[in-house]
N, C-alpha and C positions, 0 to 999 in steps of 0.2 A: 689522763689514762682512763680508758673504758672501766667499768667494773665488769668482771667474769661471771659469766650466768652458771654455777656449780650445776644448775639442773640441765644446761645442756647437754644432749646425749651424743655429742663431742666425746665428751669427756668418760662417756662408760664405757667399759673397757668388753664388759661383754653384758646382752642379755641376765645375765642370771646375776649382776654383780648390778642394782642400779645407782643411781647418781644421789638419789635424795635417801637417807638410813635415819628421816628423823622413825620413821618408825618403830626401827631398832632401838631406840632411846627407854629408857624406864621413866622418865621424868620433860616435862615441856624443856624447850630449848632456855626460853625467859628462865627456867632456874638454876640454869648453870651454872658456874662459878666463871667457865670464861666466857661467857656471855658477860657475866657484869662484869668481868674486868677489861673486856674489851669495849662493854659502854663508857665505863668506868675514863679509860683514857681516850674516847673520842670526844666525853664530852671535856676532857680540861684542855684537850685542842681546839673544842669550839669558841672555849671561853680565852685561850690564847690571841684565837682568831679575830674574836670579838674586841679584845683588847687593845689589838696594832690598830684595827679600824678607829677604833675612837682615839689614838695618838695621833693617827693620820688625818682625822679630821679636825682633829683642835687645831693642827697648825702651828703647835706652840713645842719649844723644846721642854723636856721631862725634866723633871727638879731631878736632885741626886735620887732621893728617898723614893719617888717614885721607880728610877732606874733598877736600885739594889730590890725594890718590892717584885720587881720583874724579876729578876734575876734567879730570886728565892725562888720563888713559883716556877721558873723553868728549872730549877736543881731538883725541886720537889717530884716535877711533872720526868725526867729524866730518870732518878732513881724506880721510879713507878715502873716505866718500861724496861730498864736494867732490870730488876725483880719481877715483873712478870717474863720476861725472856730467859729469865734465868731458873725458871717453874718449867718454862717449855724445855729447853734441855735435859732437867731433871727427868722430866716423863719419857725421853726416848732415851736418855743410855742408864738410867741408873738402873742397879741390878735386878732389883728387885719386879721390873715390868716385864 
């Protein structure tokens, strides 16, 4: 899948409404909280990623302890994204926004 250019002016809807609001920001984007928490879980997907590779290339089947050590880390890396999805809901219906 492509990634989507947000600055393309596709996507603005009109002149006066543009595509890029960092401007509008009081603070860099790097300090934002879902900034790091969406570094946050791209990088324990890289190191997921990085993990199968080196299974795949040992060739060799996983002891138990190495399986259940996976397993952890995908429950871990799982609840991560449950609780930050569940941040995102909060911010569109609860009452107070």
């Amino acid at each position: 899948m492509a990634p989507v250019n947000t600055q393309d002016m596709t996507y603005q809807v009109s002149s006066k409404y543009k595509p890029d609001k960092t401007e509008t920001w009081a603070y860099a984007c790097e300090e934002d909280g879902w900034m790091h928490a969406h570094n946050a879980l791209r990088g324990e997907l890289r190191t997921f990623k990085e993990a199968c590779q080196a299974v795949h290339d040992r060739k060799k089947s996983l002891t138990k302890w190495q399986v259940q050590a996976i397993q952890k880390a995908f429950v871990g890396h799982y609840q991560h994204v449950e609780g930050h999805h569940s941040n995102g809901k909060c911010l569109s219906s609860c009452p107070d926004r």
